[in-house]
PyMOL Python script that loads the backbone (N, CA, C, O; Angstrom):
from pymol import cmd

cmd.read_pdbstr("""\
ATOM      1  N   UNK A   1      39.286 148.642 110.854  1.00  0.00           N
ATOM      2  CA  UNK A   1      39.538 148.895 112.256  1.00  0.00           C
ATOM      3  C   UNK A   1      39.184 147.673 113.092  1.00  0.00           C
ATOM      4  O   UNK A   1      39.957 147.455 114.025  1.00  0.00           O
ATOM      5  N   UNK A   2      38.300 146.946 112.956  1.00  0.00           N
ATOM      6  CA  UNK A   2      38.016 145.964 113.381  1.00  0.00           C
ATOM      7  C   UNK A   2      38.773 144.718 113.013  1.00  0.00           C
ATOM      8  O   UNK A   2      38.506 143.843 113.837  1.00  0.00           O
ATOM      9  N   UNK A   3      39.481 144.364 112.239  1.00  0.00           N
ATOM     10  CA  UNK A   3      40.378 143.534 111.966  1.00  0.00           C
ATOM     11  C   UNK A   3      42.016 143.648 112.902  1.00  0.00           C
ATOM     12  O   UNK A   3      42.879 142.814 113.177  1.00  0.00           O
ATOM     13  N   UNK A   4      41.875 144.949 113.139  1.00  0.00           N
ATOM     14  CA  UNK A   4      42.957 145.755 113.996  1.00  0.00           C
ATOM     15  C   UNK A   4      42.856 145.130 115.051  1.00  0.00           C
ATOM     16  O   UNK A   4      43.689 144.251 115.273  1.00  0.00           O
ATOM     17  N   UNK A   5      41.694 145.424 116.118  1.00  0.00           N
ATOM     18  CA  UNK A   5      40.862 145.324 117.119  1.00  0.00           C
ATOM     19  C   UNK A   5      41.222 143.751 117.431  1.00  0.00           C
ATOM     20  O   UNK A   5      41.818 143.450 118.465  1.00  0.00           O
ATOM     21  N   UNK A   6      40.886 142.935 116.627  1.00  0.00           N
ATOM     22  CA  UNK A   6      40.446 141.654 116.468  1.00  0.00           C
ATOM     23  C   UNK A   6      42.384 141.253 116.600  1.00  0.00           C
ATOM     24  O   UNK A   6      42.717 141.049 117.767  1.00  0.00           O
ATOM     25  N   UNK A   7      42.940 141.201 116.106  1.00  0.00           N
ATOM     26  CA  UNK A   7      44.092 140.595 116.084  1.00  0.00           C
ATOM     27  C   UNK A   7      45.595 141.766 116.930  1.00  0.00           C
ATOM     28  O   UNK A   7      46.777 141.706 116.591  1.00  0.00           O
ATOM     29  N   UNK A   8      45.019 142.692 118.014  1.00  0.00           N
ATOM     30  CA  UNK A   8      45.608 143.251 118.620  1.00  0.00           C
ATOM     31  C   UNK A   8      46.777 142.900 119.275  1.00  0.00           C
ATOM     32  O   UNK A   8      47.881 143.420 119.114  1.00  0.00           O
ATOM     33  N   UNK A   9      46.440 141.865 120.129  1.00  0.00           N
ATOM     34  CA  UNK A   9      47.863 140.827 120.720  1.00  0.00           C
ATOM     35  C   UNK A   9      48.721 140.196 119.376  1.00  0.00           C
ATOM     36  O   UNK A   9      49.861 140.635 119.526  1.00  0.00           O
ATOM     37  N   UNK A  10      48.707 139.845 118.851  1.00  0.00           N
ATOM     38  CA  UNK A  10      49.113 138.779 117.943  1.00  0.00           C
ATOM     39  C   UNK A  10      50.338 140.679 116.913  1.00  0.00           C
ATOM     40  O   UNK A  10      51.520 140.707 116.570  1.00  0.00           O
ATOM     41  N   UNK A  11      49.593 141.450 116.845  1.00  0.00           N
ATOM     42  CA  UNK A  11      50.250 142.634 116.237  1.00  0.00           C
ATOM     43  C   UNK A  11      51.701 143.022 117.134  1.00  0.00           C
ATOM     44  O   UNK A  11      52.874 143.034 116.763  1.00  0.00           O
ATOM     45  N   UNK A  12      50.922 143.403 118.793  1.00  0.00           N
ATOM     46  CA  UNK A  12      51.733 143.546 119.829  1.00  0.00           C
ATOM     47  C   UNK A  12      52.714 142.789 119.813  1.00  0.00           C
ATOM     48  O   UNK A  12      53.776 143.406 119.727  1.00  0.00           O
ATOM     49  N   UNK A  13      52.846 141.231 119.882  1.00  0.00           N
ATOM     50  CA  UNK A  13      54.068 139.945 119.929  1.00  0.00           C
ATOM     51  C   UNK A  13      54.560 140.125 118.730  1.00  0.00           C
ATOM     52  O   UNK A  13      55.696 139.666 118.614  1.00  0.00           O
ATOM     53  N   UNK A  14      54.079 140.678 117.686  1.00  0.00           N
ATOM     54  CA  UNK A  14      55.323 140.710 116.106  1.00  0.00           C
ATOM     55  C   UNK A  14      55.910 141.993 116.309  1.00  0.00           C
ATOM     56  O   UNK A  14      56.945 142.108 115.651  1.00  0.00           O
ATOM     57  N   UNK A  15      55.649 142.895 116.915  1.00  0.00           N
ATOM     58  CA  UNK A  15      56.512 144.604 116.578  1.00  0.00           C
ATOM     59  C   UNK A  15      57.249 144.286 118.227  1.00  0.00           C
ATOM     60  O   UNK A  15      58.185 145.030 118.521  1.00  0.00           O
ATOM     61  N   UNK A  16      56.879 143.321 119.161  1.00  0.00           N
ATOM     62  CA  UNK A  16      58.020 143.009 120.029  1.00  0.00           C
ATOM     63  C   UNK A  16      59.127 142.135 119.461  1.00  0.00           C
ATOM     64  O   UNK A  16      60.342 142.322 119.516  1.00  0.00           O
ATOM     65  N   UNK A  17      58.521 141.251 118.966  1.00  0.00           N
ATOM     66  CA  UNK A  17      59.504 140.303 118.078  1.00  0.00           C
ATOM     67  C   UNK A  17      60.573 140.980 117.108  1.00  0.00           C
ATOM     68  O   UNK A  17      61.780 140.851 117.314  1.00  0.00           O
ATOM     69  N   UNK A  18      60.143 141.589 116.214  1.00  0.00           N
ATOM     70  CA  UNK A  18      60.583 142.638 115.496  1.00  0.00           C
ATOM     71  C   UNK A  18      61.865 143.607 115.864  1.00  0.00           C
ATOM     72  O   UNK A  18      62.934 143.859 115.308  1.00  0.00           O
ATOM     73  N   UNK A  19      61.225 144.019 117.067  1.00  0.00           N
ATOM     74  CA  UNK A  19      62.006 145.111 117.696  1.00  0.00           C
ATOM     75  C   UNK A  19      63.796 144.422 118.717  1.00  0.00           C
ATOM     76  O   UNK A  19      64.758 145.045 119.167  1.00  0.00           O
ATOM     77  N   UNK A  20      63.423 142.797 118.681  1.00  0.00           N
ATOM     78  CA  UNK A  20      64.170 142.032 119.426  1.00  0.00           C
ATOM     79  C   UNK A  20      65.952 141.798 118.106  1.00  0.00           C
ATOM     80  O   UNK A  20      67.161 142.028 118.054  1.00  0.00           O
ATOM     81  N   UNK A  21      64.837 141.221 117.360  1.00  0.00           N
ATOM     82  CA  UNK A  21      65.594 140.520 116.645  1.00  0.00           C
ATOM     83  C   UNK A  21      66.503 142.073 115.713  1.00  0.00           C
ATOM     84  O   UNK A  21      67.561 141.985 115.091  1.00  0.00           O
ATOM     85  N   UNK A  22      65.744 143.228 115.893  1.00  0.00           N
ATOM     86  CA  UNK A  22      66.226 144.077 115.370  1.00  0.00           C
ATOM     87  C   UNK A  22      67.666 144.751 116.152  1.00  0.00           C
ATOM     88  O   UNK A  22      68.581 145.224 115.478  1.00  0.00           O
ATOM     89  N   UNK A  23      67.695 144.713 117.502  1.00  0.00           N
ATOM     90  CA  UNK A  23      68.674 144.677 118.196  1.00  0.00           C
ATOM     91  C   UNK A  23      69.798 143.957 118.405  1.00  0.00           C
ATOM     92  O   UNK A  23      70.945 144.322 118.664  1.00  0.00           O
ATOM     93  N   UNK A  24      69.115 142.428 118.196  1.00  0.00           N
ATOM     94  CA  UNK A  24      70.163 141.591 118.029  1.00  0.00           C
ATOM     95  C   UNK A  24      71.438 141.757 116.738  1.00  0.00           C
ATOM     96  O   UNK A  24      72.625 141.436 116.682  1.00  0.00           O
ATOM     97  N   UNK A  25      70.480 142.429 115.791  1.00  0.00           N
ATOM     98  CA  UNK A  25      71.537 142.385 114.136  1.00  0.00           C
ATOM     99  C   UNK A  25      72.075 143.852 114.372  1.00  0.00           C
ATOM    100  O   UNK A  25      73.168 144.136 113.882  1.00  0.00           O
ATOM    101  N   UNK A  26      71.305 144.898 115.165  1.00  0.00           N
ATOM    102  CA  UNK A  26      72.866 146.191 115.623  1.00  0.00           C
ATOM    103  C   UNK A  26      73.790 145.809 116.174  1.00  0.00           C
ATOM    104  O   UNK A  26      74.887 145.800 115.615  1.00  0.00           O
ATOM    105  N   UNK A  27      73.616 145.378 117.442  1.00  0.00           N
ATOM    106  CA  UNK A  27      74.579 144.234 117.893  1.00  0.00           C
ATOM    107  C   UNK A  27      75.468 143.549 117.468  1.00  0.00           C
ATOM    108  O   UNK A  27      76.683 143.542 117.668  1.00  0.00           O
ATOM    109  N   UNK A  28      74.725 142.887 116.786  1.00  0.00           N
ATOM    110  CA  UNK A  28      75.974 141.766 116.139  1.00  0.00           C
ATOM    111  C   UNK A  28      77.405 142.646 114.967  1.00  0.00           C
ATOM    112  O   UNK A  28      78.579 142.392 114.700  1.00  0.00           O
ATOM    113  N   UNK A  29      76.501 143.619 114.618  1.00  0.00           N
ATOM    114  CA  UNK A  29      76.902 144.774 113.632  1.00  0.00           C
ATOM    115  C   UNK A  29      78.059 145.453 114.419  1.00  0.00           C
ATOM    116  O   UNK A  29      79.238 145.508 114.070  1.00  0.00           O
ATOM    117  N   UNK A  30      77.642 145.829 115.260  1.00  0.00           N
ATOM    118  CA  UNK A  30      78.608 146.952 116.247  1.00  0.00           C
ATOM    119  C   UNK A  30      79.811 146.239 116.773  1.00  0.00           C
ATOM    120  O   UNK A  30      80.918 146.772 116.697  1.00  0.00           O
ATOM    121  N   UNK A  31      79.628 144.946 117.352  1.00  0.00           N
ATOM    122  CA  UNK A  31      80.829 143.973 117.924  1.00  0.00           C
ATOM    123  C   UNK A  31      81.468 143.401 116.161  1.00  0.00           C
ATOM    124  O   UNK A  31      82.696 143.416 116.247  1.00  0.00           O
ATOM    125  N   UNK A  32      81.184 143.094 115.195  1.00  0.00           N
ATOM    126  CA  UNK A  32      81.799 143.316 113.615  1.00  0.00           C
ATOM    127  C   UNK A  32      82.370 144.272 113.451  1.00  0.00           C
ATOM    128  O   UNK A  32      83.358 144.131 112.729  1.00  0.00           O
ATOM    129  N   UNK A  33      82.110 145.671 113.974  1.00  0.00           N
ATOM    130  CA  UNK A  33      83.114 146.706 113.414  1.00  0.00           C
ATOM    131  C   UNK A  33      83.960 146.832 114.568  1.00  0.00           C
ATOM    132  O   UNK A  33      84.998 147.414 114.253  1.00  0.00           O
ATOM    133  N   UNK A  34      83.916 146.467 115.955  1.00  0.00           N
ATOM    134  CA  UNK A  34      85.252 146.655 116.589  1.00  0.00           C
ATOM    135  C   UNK A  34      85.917 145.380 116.377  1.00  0.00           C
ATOM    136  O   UNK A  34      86.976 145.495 116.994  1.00  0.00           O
ATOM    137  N   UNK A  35      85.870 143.981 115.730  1.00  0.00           N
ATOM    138  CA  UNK A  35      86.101 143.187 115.607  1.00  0.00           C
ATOM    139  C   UNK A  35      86.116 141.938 116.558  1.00  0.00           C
ATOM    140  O   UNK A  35      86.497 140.769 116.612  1.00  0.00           O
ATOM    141  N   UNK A  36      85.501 142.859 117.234  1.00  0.00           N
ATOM    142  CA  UNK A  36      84.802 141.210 117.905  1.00  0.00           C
ATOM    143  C   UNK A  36      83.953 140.016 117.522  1.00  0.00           C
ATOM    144  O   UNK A  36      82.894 140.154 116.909  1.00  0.00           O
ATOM    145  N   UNK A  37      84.617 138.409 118.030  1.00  0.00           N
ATOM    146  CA  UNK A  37      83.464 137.672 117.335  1.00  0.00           C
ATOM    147  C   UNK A  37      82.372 136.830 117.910  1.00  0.00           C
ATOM    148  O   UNK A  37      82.415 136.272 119.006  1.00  0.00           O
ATOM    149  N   UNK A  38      81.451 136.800 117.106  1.00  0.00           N
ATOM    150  CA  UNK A  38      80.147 136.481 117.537  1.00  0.00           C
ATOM    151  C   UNK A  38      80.221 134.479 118.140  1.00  0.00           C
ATOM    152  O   UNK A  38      79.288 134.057 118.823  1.00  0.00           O
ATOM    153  N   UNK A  39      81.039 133.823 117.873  1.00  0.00           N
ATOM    154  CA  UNK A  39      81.398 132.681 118.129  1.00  0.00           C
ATOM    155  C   UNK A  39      81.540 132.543 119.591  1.00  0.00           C
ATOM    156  O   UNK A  39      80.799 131.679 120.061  1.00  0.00           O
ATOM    157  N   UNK A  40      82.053 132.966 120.169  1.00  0.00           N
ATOM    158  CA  UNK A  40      82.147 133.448 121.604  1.00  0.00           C
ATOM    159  C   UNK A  40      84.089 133.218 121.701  1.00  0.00           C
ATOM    160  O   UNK A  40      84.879 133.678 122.526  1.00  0.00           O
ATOM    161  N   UNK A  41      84.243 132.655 120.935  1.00  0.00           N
ATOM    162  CA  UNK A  41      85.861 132.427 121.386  1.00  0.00           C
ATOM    163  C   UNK A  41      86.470 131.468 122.081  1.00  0.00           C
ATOM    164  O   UNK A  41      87.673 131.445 122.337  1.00  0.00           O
ATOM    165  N   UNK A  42      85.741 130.740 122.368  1.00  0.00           N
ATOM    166  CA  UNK A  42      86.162 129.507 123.159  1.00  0.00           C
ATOM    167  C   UNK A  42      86.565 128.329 122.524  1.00  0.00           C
ATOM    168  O   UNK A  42      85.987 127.271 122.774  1.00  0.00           O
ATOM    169  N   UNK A  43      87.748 128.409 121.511  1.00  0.00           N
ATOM    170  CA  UNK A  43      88.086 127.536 120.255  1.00  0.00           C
ATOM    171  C   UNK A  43      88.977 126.578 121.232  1.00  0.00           C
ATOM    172  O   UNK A  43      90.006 126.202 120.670  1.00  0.00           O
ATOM    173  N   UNK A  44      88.837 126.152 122.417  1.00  0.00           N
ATOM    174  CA  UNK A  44      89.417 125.108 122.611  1.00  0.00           C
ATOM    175  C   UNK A  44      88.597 123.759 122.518  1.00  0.00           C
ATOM    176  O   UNK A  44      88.967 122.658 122.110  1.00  0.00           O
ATOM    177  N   UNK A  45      87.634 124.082 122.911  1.00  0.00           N
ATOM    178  CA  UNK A  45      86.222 122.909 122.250  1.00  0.00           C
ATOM    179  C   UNK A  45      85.526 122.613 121.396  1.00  0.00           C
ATOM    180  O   UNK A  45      84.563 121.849 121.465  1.00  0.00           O
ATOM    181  N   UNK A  46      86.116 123.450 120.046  1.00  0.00           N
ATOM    182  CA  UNK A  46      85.397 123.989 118.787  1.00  0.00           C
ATOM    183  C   UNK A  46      86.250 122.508 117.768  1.00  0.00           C
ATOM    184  O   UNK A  46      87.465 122.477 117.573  1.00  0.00           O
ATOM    185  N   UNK A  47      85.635 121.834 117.449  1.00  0.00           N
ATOM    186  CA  UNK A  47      86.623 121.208 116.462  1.00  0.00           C
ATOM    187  C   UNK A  47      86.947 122.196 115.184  1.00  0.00           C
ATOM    188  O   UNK A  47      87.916 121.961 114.461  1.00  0.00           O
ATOM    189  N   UNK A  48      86.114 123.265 114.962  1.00  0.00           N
ATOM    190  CA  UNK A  48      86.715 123.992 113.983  1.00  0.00           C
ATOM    191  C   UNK A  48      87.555 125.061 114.344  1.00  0.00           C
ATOM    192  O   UNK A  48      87.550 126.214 113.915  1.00  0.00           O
ATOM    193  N   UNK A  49      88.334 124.489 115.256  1.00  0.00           N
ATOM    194  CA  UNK A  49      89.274 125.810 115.692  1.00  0.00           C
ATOM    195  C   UNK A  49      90.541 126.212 114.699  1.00  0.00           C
ATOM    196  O   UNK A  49      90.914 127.368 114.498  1.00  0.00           O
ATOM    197  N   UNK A  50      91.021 125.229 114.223  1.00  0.00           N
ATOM    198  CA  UNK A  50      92.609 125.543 113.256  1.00  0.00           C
ATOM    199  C   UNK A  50      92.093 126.511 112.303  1.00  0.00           C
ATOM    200  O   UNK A  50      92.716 127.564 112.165  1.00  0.00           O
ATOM    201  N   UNK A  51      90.891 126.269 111.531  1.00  0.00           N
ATOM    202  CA  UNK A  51      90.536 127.139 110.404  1.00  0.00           C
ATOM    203  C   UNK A  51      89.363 128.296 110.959  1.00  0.00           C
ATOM    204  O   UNK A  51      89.111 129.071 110.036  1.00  0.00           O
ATOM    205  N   UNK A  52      88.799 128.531 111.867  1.00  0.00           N
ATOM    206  CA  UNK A  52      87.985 129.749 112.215  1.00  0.00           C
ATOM    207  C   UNK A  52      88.716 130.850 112.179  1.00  0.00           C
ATOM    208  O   UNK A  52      88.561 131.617 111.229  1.00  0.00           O
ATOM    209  N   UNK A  53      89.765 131.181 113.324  1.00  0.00           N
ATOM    210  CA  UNK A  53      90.191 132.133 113.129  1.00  0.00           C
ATOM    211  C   UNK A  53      91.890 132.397 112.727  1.00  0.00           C
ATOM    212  O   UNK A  53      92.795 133.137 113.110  1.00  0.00           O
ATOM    213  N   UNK A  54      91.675 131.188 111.606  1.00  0.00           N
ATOM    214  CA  UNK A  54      93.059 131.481 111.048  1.00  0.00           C
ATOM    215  C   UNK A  54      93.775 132.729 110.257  1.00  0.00           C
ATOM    216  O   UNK A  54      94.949 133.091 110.327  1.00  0.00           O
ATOM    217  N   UNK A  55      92.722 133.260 109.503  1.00  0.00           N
ATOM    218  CA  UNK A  55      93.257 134.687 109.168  1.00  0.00           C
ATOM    219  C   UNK A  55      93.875 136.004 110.252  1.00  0.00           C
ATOM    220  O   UNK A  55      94.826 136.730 109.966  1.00  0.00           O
ATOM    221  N   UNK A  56      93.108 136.071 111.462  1.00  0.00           N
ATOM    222  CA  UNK A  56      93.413 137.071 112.525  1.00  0.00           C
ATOM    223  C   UNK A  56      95.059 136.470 113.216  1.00  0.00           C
ATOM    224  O   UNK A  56      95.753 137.246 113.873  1.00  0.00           O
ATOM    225  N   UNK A  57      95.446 135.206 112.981  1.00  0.00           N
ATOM    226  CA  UNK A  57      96.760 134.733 113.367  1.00  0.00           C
ATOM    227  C   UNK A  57      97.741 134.988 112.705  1.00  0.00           C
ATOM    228  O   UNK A  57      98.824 134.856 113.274  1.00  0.00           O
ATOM    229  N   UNK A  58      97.727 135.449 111.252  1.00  0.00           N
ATOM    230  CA  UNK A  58      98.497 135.439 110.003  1.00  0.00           C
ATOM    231  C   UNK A  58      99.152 136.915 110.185  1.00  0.00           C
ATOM    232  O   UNK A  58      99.915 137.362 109.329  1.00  0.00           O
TER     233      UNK A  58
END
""", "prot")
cmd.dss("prot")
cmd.show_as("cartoon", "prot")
cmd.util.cbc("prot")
cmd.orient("prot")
């Protein structure tokens, strides 16, 4: 209990951390199944634009 006690903040900032990054990957998950992409889409400044989203053109 005292080890608890002792490192209380440091627990608090990882199960916030945790809870962040855990949203971010539903997210990213949920815009994947309607097929949206995470790139943002702005392939006019992308030098990898010909081959990113060459399959969705086909």
């Amino acid at each position: 209990m005292t080890w608890i006690l002792t490192n209380i903040w440091t627990i608090v900032v990882a199960l916030i951390l945790i809870a962040i990054v855990t949203l971010i990957i539903i997210k990213l998950i949920k815009d994947k199944k309607k097929g949206k992409s995470s790139c943002g889409c702005n392939c006019g400044s992308c030098p990898m634009s010909g081959s990113c989203h060459s399959a969705q053109k086909k």
